[in-house]
C-alpha positions in Angstrom: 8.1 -10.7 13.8 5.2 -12.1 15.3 5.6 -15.0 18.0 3.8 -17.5 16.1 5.8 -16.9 12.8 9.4 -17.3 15.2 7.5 -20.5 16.7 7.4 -21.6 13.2 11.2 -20.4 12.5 13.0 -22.1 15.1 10.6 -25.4 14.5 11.4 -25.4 11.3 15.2 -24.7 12.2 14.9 -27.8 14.8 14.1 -30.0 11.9 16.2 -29.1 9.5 19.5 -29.6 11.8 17.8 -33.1 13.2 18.3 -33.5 8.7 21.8 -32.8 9.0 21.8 -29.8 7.0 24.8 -26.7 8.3 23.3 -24.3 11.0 24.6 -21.5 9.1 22.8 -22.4 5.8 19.6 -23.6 7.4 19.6 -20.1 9.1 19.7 -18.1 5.6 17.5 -19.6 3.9 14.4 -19.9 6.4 15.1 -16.0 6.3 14.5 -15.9 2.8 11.0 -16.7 4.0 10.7 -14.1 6.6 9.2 -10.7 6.4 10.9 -7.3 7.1 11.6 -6.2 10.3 14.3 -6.0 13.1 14.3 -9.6 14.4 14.9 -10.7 10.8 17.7 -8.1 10.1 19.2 -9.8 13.3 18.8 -13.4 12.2 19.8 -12.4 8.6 23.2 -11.0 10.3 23.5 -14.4 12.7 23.5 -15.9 9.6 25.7 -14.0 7.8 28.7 -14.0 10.7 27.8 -18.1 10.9 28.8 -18.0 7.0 32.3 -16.3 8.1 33.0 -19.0 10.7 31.9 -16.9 13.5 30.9 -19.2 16.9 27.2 -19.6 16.8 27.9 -17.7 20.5 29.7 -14.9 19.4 27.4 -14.9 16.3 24.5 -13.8 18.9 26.3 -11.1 20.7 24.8 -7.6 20.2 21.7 -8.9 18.2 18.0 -7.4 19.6 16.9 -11.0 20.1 14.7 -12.3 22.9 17.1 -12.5 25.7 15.8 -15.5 26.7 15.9 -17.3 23.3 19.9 -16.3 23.2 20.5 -17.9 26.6 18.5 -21.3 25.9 20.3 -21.2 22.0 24.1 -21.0 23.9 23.1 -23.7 26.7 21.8 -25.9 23.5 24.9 -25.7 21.3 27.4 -25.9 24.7 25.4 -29.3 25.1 25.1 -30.4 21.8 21.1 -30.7 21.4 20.0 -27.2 19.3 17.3 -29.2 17.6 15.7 -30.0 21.0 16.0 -26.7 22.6 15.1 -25.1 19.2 11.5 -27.1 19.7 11.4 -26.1 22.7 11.4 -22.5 22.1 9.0 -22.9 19.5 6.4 -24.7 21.7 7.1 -21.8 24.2 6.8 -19.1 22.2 3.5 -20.4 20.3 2.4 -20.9 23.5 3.0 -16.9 24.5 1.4 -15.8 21.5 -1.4 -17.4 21.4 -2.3 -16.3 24.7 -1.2 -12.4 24.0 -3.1 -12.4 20.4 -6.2 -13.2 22.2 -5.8 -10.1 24.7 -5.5 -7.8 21.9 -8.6 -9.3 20.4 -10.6 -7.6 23.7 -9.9 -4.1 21.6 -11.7 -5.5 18.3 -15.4 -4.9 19.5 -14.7 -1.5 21.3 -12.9 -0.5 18.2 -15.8 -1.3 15.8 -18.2 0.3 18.0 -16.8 3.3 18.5 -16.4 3.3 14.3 -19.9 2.6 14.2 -21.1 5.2 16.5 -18.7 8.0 14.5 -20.1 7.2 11.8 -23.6 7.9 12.9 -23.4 10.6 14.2 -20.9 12.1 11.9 -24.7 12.0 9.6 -27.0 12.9 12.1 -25.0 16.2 12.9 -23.4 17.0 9.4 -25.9 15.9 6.9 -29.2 15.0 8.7 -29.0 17.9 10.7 -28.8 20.5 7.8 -31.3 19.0 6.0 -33.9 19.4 9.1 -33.1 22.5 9.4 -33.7 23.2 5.8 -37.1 21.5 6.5 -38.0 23.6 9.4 -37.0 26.9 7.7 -39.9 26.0 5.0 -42.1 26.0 7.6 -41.5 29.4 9.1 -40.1 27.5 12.2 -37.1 29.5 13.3 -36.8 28.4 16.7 -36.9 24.6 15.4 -34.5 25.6 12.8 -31.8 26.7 15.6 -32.1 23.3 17.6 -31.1 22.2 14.5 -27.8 24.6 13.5 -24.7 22.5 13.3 -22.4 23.1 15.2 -24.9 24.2 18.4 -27.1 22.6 20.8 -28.4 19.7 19.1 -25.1 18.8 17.3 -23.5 18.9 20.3 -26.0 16.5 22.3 -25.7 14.4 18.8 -21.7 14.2 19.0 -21.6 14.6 22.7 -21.5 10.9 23.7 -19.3 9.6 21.1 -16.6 12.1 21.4 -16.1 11.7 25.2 -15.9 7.5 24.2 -13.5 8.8 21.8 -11.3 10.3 24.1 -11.7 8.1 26.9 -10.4 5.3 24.0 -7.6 7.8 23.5 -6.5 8.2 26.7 -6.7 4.5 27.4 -4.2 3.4 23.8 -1.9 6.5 24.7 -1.3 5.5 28.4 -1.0 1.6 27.0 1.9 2.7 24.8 3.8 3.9 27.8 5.9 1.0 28.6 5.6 1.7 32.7 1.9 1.0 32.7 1.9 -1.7 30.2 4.7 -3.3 33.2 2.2 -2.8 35.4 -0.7 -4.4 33.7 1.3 -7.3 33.0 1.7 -8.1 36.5 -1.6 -6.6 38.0 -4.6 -6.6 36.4 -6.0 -10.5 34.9 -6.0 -12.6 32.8 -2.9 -10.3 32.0 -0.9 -11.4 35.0 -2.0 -14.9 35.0 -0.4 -14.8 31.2 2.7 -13.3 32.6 2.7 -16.1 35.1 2.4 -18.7 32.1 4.8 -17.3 30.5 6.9 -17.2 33.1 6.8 -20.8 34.5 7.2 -22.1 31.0 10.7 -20.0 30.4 11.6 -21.5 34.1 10.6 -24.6 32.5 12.4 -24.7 29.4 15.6 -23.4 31.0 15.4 -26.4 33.7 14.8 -29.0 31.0 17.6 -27.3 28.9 20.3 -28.1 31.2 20.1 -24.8 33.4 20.8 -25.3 36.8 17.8 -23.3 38.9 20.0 -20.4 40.9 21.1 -19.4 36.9 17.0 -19.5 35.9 16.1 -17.3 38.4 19.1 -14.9 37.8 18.1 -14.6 34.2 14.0 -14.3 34.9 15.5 -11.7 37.5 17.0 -9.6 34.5 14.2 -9.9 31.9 11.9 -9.0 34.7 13.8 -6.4 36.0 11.4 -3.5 35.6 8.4 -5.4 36.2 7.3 -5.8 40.0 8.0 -9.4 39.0 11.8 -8.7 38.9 12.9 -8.5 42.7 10.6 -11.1 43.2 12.7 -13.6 41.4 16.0 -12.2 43.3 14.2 -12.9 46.3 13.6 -16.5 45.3 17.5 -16.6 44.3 18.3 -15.4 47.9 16.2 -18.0 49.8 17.8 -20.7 47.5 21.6 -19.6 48.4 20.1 -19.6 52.5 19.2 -23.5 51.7 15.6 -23.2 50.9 15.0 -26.5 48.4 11.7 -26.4 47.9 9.7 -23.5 45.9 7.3 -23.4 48.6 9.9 -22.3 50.8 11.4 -20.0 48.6 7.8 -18.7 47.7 6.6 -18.1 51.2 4.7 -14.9 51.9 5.8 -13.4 48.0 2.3 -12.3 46.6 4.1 -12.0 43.1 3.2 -16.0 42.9 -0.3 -16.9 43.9 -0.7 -19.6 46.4 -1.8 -21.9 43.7 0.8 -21.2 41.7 3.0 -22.0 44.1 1.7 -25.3 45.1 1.5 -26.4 41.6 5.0 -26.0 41.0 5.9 -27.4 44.6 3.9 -30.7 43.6 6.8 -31.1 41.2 9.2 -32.2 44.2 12.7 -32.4 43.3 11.6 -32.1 39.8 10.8 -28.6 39.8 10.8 -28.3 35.6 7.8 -30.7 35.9 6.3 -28.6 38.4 6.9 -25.6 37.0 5.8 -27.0 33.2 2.5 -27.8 35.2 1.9 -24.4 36.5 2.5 -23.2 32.9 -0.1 -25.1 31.6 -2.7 -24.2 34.4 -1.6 -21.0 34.3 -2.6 -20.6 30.3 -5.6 -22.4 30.6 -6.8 -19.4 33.0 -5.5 -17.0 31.3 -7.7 -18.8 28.1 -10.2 -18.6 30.2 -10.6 -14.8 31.5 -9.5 -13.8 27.6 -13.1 -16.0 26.8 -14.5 -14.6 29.5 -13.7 -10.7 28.7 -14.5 -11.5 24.9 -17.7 -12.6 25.6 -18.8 -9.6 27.9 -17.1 -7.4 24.8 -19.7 -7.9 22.3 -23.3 -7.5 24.2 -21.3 -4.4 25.8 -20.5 -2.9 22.8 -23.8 -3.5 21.7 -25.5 -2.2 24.7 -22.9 0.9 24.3 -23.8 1.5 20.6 -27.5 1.3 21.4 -27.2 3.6 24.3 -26.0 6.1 22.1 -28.2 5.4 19.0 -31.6 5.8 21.1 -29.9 9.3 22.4 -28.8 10.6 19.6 -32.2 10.1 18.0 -34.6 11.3 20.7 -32.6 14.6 20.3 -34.1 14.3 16.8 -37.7 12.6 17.2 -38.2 15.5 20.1 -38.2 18.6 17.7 -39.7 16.3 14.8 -42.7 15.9 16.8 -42.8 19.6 17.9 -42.9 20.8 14.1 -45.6 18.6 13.6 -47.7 19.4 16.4 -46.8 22.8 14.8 -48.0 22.3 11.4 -51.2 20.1 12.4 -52.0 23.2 14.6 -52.0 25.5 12.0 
């Protein structure tokens, strides 16, 4: 399930209960609406142990669901206001998606390119080539008709370019699928980090304005960051609050996991440090809006300039011995 379609879930959820209608049958019928897939196995099973007077707590345990969304949902029902933490997961989680959708937008134009470029050449080498070579042999021109001969020389300078983009493309989607580095781009490379720092402060920021006290916010960050670099960084902040540091600055100081200005936006929130942190949030998505525009718009005239590149290449390897046989037959 995508993170805009549970956005729309748990809104619709929130509204529903705010209605008065039973969690349990609210639950099972917005899954009705949901397509396949394991998040909706696990809220069809929620639903279906809510049905059998199961707590909606117990009801949770062992399901693959967010582990953030199955602490906020517990501290909502212990307090009695679902409905509002229920919004509030759906603003956050709208929020994360829309910044992650646009990332993998940055592979559209590097995808279509590289398509384009196959495709090209796939005819200048298999059918183009051929058929020149065709053309040279009725002209007695046997040395032309070699440069020609696919595979060889020319089909090799023809599909040269294009297959080392292939597997440079390659290399890059099979080391994205290994969780470690995708970790590491997360909290490393923007706008990806500043995302992760978005997405970051707002969870802070939901949990605070749930009702979570801040040394349990951290603990939890801690655990769904564990394997990040981002992980020891909030048990670090947990430590400095036990030794009496109040103030996120303090708690902050020296940690390059939080950027300076990260850190004095959320400090500006004072006492109020879900303010502060919802503040960072929102700066923190605007940037990472921003470097997403900023990579998008440098996509296309790359691609472009990438595509061309290899176009103009690809057919001086052919203009070259075209211009050769006719010098050829004008001399004869």
């Amino acid at each position: 399930m995508k993170h805009d379609e549970f956005a729309f879930f748990n809104e619709q959820l929130a509204q529903m209960l705010r209605d008065g209608i039973p969690l349990e049958g609210a639950v099972e019928q917005l899954c009705l609406g949901l397509g396949r897939g394991a998040l909706t196995a696990d809220l069809q099973a929620v639903a279906a142990d809510l049905a059998r007077g199961v707590p909606l707590a117990q009801a949770l345990d062992g399901k693959r669901l967010p582990d953030l969304y199955v602490h906020m949902v517990r501290v909502g029902a212990a307090g009695n206001n679902l409905p509002a933490i229920l919004q509030m997961l759906a603003d956050h989680y709208r929020r994360v998606g829309s910044v992650w959708t646009r990332l993998k937008g940055l592979l559209f134009y590097p995808i279509v390119v590289l398509l384009a470029t196959l495709g090209v050449s796939l005819f200048l080498a298999l059918y183009l080539g051929p058929l020149l070579r065709e053309f040279a042999a009725d002209f007695h021109s046997i040395s032309l008709g070699l440069i020609y001969r696919t595979p060889g020389a020319w089909g090799v300078r023809v599909l040269g370019a294009p297959a080392a983009l292939t597997a440079v493309l390659l290399a890059v989607a099979i080391a994205l699928s290994l969780p470690a580095v995708r970790r590491w781009l997360r909290w490393s490379v923007s706008p990806f980090r500043e995302a992760s720092l978005a997405q970051a402060a707002s969870a802070l920021a939901l949990m605070l304005h749930g009702g979570c006290r801040l040394d349990d916010a951290l603990q939890l960050m801690e655990q769904l960051e564990k394997h990040t670099r981002a992980g020891p960084a909030f048990g670090r902040l947990r430590d400095r609050l036990a030794g009496g540091r109040a103030r996120f600055a303090e708690m902050a100081e020296g940690d390059r996991v939080f950027p300076a200005l990260f850190t004095w936006m959320v400090d500006q929130g004072g006492e109020d440090m879900a303010a502060g942190f919802e503040r960072a949030a929102q700066l923190y998505h605007t940037r990472a809006d921003h470097g997403t525009e900023m990579l998008l718009y440098a996509a296309l005239p790359s691609s472009i300039l990438v595509l061309g590149s290899m176009l103009f290449f690809q057919l001086s390897s052919i203009a070259a011995p075209l211009v050769a046989l006719m010098q050829q037959i004008a001399g004869s």
